[in-house]
N, CA, C and O atoms as CSV, one atom per row, in Angstrom:
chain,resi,resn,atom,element,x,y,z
A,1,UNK,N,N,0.782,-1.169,0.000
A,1,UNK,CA,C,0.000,0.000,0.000
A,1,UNK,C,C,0.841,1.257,0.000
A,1,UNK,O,O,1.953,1.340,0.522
A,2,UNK,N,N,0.114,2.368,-0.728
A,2,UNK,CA,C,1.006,3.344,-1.225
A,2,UNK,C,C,0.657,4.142,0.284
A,2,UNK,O,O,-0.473,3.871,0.690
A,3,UNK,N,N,1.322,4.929,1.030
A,3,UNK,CA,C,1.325,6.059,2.346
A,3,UNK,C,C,1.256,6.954,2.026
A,3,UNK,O,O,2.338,7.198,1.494
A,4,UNK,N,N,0.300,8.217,1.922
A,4,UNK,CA,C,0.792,9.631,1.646
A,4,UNK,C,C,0.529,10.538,2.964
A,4,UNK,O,O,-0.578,10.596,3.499
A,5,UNK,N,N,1.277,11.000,3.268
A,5,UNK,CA,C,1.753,11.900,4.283
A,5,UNK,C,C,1.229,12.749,4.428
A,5,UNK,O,O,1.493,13.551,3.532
A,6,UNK,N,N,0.382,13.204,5.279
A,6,UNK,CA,C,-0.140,14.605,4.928
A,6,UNK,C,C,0.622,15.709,5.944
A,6,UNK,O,O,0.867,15.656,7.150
A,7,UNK,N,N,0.960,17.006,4.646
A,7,UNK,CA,C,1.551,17.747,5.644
A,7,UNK,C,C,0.694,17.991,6.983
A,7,UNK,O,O,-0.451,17.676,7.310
A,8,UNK,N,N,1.808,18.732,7.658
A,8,UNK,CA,C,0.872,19.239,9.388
A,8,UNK,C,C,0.833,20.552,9.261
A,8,UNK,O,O,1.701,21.330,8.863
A,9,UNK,N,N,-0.376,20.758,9.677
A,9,UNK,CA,C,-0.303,22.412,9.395
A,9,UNK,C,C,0.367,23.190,10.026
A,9,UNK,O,O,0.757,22.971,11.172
A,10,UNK,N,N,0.630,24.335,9.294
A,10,UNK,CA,C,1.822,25.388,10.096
A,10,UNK,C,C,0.598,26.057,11.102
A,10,UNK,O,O,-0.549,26.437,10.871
A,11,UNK,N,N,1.261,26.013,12.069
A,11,UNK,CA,C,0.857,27.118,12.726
A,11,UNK,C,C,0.750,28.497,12.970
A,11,UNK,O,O,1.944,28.799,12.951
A,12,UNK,N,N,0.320,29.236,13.123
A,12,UNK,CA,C,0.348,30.874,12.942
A,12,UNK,C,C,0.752,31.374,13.629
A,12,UNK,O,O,0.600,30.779,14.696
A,13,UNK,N,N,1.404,32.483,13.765
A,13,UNK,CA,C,1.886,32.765,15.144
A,13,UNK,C,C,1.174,33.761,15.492
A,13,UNK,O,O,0.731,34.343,14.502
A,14,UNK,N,N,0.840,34.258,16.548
A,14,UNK,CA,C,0.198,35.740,16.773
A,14,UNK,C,C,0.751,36.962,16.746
A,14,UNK,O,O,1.419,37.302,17.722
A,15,UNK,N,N,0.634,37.604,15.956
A,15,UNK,CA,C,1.182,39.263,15.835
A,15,UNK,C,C,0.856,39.703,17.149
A,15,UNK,O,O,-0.209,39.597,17.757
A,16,UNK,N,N,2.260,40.367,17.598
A,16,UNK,CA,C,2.385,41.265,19.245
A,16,UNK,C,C,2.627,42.294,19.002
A,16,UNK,O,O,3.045,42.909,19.983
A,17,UNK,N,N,2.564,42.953,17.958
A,17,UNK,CA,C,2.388,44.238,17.652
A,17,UNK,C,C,1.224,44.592,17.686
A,17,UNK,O,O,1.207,45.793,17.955
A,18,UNK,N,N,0.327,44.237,17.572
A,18,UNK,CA,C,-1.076,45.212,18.157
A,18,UNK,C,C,-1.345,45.288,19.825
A,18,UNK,O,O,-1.774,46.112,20.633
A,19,UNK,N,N,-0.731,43.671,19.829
A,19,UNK,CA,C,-0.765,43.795,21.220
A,19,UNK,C,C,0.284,44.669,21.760
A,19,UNK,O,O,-0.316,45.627,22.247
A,20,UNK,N,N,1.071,44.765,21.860
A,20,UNK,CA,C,2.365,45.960,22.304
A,20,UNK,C,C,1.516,47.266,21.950
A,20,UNK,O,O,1.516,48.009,22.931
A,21,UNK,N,N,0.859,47.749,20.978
A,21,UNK,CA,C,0.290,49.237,20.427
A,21,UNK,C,C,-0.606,49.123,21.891
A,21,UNK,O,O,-0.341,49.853,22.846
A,22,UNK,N,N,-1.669,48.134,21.925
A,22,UNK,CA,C,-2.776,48.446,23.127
A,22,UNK,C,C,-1.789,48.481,24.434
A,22,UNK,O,O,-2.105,49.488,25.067
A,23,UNK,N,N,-1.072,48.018,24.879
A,23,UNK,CA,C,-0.766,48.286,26.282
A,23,UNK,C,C,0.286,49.607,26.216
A,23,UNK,O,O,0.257,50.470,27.092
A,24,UNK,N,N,1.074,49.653,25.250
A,24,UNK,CA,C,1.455,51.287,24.723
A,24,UNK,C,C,0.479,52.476,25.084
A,24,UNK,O,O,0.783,53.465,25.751
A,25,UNK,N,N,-0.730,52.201,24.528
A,25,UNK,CA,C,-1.894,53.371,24.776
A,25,UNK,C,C,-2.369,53.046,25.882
A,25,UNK,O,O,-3.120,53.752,26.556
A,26,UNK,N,N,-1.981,51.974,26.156
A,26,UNK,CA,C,-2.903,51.742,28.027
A,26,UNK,C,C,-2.031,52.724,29.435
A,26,UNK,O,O,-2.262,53.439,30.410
A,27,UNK,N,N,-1.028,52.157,28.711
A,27,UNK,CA,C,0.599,53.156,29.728
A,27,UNK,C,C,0.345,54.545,29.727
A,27,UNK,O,O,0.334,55.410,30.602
A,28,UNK,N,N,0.072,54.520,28.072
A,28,UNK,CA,C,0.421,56.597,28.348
A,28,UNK,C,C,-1.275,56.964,28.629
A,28,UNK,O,O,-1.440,57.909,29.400
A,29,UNK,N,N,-2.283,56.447,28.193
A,29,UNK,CA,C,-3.623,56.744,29.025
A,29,UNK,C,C,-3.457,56.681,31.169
A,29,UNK,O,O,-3.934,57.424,32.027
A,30,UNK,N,N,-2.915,55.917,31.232
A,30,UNK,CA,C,-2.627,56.129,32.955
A,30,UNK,C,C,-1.848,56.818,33.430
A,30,UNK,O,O,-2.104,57.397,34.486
A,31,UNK,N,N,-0.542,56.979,32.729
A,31,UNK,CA,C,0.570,58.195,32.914
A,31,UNK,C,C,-0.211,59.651,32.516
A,31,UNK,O,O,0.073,60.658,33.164
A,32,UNK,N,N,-1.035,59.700,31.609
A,32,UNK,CA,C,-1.393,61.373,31.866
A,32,UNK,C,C,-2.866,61.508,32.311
A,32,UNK,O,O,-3.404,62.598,32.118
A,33,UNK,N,N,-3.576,60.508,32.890
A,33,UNK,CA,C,-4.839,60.685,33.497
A,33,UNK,C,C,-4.272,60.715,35.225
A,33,UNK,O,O,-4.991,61.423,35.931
A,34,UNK,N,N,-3.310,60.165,35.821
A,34,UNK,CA,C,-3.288,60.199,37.119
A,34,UNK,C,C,-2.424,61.730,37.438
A,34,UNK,O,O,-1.922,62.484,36.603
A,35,UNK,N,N,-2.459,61.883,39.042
A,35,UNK,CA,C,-1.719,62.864,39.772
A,35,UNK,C,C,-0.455,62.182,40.175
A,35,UNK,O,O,-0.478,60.961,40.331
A,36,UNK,N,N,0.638,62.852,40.355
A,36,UNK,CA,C,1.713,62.603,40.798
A,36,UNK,C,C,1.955,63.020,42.537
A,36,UNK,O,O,2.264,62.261,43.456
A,37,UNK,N,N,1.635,64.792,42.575
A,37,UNK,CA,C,1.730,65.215,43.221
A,37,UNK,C,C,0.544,66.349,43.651
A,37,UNK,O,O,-0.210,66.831,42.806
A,38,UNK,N,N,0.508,66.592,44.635
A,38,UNK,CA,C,-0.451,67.874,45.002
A,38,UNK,C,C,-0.597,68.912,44.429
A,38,UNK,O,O,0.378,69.549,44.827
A,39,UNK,N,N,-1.183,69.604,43.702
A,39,UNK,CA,C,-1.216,70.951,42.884
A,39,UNK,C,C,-2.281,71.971,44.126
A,39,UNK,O,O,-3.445,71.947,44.526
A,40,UNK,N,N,-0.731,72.994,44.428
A,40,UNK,CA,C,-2.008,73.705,45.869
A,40,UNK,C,C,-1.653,75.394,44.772
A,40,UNK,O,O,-0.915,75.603,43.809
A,41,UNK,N,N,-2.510,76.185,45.479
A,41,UNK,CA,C,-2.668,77.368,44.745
A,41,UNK,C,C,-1.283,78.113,45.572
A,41,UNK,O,O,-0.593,77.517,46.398
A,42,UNK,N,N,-1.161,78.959,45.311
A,42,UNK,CA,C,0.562,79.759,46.348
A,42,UNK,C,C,0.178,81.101,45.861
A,42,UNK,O,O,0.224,81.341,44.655
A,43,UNK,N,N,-0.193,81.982,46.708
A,43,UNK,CA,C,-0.869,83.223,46.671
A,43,UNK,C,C,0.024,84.038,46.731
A,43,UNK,O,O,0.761,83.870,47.703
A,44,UNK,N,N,0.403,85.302,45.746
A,44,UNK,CA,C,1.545,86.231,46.198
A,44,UNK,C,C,1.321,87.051,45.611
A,44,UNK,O,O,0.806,86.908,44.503
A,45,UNK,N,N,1.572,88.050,46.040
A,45,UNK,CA,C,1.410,89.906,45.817
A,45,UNK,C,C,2.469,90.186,45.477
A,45,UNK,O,O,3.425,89.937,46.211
A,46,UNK,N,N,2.675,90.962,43.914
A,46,UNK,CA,C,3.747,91.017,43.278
A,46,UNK,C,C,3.769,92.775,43.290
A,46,UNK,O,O,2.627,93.228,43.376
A,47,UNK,N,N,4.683,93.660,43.231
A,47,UNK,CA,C,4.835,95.042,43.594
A,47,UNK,C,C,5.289,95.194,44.849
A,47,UNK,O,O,5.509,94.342,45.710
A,48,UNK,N,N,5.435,96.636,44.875
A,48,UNK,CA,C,5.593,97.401,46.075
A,48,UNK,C,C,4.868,98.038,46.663
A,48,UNK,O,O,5.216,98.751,47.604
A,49,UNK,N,N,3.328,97.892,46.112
A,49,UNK,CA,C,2.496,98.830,46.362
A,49,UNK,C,C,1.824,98.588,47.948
A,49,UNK,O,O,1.698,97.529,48.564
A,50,UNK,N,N,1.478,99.875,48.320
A,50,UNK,CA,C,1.233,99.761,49.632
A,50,UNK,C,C,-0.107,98.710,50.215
A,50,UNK,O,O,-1.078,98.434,49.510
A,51,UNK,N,N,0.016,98.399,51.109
A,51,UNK,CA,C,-1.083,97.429,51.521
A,51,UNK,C,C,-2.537,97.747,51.786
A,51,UNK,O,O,-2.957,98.803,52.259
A,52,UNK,N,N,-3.315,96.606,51.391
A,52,UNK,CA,C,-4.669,96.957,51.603
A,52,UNK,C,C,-5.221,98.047,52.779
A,52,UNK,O,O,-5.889,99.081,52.744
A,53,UNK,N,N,-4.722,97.430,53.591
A,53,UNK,CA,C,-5.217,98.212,55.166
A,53,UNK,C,C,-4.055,98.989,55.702
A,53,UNK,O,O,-3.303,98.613,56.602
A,54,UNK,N,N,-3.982,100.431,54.857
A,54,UNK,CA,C,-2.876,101.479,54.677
A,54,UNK,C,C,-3.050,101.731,56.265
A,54,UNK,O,O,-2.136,101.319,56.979
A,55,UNK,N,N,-4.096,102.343,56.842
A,55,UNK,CA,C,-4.139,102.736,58.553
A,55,UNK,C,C,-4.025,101.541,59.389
A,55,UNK,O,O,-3.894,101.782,60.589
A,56,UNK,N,N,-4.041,100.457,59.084
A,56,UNK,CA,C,-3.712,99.538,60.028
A,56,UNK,C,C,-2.098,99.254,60.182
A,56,UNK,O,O,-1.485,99.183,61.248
A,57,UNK,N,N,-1.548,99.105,58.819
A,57,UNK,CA,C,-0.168,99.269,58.470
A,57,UNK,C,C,0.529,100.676,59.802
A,57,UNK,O,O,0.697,100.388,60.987
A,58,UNK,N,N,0.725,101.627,59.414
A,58,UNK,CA,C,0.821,102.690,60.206
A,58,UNK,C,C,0.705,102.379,61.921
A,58,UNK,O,O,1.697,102.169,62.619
A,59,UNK,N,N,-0.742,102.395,62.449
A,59,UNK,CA,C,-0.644,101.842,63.608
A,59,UNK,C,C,0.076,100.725,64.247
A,59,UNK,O,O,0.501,100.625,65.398
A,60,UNK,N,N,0.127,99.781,63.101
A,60,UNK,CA,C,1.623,98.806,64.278
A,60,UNK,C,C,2.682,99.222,63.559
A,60,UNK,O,O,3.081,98.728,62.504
A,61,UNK,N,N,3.181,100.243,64.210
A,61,UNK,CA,C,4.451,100.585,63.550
A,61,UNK,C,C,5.681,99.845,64.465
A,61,UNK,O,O,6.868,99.955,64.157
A,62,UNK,N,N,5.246,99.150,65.526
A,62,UNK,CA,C,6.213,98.234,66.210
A,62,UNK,C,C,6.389,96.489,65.624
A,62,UNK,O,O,7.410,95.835,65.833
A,63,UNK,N,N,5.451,96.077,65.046
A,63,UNK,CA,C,5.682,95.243,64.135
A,63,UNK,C,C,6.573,94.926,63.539
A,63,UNK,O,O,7.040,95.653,62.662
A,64,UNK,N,N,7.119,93.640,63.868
A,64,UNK,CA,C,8.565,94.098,63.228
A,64,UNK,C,C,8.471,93.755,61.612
A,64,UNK,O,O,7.385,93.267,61.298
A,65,UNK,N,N,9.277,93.900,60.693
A,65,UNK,CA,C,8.921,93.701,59.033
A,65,UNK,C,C,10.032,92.631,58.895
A,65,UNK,O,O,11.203,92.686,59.271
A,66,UNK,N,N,9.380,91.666,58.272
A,66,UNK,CA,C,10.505,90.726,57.239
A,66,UNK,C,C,10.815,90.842,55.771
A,66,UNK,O,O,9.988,90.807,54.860
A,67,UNK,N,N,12.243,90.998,55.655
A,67,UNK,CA,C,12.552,91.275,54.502
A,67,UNK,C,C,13.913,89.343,54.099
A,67,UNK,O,O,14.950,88.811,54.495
A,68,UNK,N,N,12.909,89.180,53.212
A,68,UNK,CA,C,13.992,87.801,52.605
A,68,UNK,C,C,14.585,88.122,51.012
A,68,UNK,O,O,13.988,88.471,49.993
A,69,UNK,N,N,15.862,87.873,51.249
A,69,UNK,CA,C,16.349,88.372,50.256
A,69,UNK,C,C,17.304,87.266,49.546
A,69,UNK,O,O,18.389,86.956,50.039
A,70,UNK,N,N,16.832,86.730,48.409
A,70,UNK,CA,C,17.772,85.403,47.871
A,70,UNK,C,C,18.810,86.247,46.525
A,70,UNK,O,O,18.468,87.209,45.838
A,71,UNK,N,N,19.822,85.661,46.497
A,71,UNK,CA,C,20.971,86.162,45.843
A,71,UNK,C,C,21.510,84.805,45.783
A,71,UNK,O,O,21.706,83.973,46.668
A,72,UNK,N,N,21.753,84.783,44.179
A,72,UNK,CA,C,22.561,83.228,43.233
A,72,UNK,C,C,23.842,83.191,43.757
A,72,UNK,O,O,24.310,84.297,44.031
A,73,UNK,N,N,24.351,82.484,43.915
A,73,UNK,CA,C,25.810,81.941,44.133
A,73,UNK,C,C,26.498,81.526,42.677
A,73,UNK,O,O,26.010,80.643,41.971
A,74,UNK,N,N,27.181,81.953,42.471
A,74,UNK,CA,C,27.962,81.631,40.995
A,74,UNK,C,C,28.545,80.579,41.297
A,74,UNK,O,O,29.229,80.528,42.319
A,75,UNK,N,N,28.409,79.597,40.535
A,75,UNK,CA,C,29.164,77.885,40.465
A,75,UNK,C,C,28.402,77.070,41.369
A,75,UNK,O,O,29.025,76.160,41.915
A,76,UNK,N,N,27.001,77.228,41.682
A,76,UNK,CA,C,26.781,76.679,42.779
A,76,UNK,C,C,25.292,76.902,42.190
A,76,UNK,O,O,24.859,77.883,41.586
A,77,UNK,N,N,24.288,75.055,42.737
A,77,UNK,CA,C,23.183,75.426,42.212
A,77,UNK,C,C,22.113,75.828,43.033
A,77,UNK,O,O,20.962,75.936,42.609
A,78,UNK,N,N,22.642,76.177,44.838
A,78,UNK,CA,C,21.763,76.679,45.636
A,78,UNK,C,C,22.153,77.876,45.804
A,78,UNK,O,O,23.267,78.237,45.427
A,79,UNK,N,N,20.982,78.973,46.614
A,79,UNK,CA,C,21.141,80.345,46.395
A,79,UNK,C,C,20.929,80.904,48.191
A,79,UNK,O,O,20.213,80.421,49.069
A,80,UNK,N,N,21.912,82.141,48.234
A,80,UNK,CA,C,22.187,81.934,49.571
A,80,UNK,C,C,20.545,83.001,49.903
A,80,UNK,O,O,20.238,83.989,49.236
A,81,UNK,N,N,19.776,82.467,51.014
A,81,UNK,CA,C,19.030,83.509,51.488
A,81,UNK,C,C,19.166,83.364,53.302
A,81,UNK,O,O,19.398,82.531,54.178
A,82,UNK,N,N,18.749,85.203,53.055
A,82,UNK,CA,C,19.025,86.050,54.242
A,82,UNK,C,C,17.331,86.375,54.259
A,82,UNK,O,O,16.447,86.625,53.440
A,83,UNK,N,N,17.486,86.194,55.812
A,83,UNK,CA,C,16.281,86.511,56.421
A,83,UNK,C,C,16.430,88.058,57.234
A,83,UNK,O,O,16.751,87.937,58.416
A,84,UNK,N,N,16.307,88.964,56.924
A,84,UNK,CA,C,16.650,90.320,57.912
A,84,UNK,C,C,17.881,90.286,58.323
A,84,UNK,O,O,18.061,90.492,59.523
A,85,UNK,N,N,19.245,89.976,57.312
A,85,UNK,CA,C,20.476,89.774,57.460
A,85,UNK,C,C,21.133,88.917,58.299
A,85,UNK,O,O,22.278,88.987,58.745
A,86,UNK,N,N,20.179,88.010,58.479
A,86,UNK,CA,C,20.636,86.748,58.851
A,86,UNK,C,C,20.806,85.723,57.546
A,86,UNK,O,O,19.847,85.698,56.775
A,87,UNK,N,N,22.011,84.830,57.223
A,87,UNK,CA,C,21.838,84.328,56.315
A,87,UNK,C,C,21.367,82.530,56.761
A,87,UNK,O,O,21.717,81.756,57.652
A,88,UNK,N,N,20.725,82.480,55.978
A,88,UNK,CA,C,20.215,81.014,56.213
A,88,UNK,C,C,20.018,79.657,55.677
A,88,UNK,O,O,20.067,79.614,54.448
A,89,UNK,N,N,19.826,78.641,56.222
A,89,UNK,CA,C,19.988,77.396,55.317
A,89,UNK,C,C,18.513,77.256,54.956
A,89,UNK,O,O,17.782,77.664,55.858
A,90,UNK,N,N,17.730,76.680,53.630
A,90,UNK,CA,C,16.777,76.685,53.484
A,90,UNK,C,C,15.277,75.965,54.178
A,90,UNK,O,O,14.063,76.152,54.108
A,91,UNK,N,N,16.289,75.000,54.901
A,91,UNK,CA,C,15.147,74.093,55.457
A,91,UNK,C,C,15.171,74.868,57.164
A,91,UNK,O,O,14.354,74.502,58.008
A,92,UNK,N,N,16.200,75.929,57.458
A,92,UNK,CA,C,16.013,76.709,58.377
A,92,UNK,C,C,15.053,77.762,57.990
A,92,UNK,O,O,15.222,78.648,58.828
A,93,UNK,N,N,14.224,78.098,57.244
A,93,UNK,CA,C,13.531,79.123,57.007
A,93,UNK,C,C,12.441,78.968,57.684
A,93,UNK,O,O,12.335,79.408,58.829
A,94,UNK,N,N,11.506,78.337,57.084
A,94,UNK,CA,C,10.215,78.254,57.726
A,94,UNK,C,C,10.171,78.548,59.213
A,94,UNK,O,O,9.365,79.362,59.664
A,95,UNK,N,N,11.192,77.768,60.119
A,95,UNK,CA,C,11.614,77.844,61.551
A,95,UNK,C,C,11.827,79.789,61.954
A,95,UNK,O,O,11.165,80.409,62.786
A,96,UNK,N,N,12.350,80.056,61.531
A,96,UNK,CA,C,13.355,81.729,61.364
A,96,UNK,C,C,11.621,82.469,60.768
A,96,UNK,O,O,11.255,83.527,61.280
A,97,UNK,N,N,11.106,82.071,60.155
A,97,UNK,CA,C,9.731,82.644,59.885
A,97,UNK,C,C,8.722,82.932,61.275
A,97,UNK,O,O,8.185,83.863,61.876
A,98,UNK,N,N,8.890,81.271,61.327
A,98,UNK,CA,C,7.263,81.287,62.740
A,98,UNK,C,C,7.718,81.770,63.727
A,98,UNK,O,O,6.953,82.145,64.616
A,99,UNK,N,N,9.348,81.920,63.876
A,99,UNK,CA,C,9.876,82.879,64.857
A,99,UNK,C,C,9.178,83.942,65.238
A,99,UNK,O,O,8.416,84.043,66.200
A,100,UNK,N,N,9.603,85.070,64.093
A,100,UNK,CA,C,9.247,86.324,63.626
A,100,UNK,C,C,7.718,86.352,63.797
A,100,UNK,O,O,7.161,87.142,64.559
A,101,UNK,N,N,7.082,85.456,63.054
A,101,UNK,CA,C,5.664,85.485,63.579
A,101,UNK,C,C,5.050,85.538,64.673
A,101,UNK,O,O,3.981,86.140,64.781
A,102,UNK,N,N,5.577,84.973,65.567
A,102,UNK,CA,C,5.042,84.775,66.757
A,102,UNK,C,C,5.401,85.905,67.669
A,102,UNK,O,O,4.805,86.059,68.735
A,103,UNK,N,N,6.744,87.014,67.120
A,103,UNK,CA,C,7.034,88.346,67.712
A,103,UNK,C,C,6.454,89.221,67.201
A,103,UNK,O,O,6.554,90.429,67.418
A,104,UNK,N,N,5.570,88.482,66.228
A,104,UNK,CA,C,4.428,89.362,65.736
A,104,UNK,C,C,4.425,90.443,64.273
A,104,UNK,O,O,3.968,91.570,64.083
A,105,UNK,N,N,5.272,89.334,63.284
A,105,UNK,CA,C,5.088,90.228,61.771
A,105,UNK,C,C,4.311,89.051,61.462
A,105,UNK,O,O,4.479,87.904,61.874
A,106,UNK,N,N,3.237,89.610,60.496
A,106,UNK,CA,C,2.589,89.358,59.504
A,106,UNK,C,C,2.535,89.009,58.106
A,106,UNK,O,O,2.078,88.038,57.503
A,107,UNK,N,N,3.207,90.209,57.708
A,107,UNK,CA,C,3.957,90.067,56.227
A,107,UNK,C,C,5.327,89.857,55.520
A,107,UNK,O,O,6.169,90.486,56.162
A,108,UNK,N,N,5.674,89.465,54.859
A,108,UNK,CA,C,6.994,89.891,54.392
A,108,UNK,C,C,7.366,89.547,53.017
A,108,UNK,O,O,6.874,88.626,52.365
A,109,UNK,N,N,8.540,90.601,52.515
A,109,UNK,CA,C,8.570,90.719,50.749
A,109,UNK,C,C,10.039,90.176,50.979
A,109,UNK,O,O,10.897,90.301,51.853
A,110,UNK,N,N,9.909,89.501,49.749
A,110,UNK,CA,C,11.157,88.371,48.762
A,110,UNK,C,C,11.514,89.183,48.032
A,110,UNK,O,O,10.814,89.807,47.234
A,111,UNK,N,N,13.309,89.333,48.319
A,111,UNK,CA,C,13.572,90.084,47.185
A,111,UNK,C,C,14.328,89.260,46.292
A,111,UNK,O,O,15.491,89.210,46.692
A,112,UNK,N,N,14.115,88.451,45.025
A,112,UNK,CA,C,14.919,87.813,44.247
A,112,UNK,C,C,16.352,88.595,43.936
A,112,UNK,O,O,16.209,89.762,43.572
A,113,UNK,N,N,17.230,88.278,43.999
A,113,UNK,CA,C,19.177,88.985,42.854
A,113,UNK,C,C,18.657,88.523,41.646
A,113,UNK,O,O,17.783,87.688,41.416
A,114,UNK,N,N,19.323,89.189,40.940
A,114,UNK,CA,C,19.770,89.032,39.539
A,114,UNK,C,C,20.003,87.912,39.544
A,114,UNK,O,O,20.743,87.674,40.499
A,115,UNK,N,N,19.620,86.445,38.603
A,115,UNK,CA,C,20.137,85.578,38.212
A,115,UNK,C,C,19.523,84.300,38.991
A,115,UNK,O,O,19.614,83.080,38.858
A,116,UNK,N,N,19.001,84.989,39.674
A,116,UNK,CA,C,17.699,83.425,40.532
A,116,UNK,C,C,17.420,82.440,40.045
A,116,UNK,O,O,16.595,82.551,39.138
A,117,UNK,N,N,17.778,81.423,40.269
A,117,UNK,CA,C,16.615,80.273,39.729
A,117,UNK,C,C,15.019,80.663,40.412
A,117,UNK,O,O,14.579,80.903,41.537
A,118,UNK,N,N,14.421,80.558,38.893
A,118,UNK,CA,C,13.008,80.975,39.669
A,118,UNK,C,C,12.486,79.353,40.304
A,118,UNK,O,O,11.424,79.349,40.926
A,119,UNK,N,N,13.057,78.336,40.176
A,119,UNK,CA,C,12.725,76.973,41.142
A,119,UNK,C,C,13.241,77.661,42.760
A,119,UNK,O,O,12.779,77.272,43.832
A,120,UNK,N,N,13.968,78.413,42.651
A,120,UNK,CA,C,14.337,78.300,44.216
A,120,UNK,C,C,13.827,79.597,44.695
A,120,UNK,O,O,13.758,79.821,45.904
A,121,UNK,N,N,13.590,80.168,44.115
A,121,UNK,CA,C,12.505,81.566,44.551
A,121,UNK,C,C,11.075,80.387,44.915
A,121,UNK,O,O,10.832,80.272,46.117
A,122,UNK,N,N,10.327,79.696,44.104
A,122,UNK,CA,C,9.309,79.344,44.374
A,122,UNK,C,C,9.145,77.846,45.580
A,122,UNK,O,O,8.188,77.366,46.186
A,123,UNK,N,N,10.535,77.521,45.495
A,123,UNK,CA,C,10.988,76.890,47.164
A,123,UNK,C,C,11.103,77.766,48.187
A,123,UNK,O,O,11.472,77.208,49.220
A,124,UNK,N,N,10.939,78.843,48.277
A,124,UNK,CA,C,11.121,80.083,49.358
A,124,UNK,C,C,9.686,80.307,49.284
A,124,UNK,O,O,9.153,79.960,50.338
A,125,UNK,N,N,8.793,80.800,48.350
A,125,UNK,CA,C,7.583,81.034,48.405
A,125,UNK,C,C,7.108,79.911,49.376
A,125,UNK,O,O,6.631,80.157,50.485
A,126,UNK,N,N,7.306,78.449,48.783
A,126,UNK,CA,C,6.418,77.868,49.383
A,126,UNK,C,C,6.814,77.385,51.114
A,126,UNK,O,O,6.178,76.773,51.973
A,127,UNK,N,N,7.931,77.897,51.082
A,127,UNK,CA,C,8.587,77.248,52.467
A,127,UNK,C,C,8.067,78.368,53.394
A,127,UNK,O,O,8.226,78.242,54.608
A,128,UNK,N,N,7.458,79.452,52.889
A,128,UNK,CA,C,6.984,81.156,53.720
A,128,UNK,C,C,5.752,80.508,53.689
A,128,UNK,O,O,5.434,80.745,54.854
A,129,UNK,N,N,4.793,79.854,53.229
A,129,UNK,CA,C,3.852,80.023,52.913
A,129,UNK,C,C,3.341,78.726,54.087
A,129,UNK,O,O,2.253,78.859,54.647
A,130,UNK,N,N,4.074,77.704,54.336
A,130,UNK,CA,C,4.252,76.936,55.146
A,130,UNK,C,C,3.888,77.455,56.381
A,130,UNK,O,O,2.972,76.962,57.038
A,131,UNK,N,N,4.900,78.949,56.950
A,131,UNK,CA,C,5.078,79.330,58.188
A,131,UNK,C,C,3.677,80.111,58.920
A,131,UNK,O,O,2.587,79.573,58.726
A,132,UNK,N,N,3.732,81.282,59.692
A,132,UNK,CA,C,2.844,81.110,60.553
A,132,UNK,C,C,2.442,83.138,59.838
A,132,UNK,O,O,1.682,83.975,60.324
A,133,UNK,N,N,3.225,83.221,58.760
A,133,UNK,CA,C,2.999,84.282,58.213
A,133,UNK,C,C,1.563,84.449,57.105
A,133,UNK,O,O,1.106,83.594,56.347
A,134,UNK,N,N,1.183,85.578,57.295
A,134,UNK,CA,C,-0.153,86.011,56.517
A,134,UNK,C,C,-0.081,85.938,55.269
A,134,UNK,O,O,-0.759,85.244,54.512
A,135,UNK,N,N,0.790,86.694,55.020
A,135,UNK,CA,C,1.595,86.833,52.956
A,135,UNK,C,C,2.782,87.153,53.002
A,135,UNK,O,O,3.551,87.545,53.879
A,136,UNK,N,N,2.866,86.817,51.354
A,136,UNK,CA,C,4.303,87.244,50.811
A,136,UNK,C,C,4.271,88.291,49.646
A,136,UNK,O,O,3.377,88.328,48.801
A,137,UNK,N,N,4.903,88.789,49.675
A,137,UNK,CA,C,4.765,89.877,48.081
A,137,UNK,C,C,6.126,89.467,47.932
A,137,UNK,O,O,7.095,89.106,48.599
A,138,UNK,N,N,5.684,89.732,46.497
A,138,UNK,CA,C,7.324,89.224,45.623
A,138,UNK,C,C,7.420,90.397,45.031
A,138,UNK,O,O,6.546,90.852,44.293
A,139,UNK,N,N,8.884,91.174,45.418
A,139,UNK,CA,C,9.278,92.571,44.861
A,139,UNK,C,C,10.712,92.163,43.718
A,139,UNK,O,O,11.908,91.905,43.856
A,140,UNK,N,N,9.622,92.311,42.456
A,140,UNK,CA,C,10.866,92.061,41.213
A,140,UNK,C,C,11.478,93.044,40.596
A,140,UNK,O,O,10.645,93.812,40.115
A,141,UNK,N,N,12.458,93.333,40.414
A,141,UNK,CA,C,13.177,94.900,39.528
A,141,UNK,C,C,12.565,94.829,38.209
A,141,UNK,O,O,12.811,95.693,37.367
């Protein structure tokens, strides 16, 4: 008797390229639908202009005023700030703030130098904003 063989069928393989495309769009659909981090609002009064409550200003004229003043360091990617000519380390601020607060200032203006990283101006904003102070005005040249 004659045998004929029958081929075996090939099998197919499954294309993973569509599959790779869907979990591709699944990744970047969850990477830009979620939060990473907290998004809070950071309130600041930009000028020099005098304050809302001009006669209240006046009457505590014993109040003492905070003035923070950040200035770049050349070669260096942190920036030195002075609190009322005290100079300070940054994670000392907030502390050097609720100080002052609690001797009873309210307000106080940031003066950026020439050449600021505005990341570390807005690490000062938020590290004031932390403390036990009312506002900040940001006085820019």
């Amino acid at each position: 008797m004659i045998s004929i063989e029958t081929p075996l069928a090939r099998r197919k393989r499954i294309p993973l390229t569509p599959l790779i495309d869907v979990i591709f769009i699944l990744i970047m659909f969850f990477l830009l639908s979620s939060t990473f981090g907290v998004w809070r609002p950071l309130e600041v009064a930009l000028g020099g202009g005098a304050p809302a409550g001009g006669a209240e200003a006046q009457s505590n004229a014993s109040v003492p005023a905070v003035l923070i003043v950040v200035k770049s360091v050349p070669g260096e990617d942190l920036s030195a700030v002075t609190v009322n000519g005290n100079e300070l380390p940054l994670a000392g601020l907030a502390e050097e703030l609720n100080r002052l607060a609690e001797a009873g200032a309210r307000d106080a203006v940031l003066l950026p130098g020439k050449g600021t990283d505005f990341q570390q101006v807005v690490r000062i904003l938020d590290e004031a904003r932390t403390s036990k102070l009312t506002s900040v005005r940001l006085h820019l040249d």
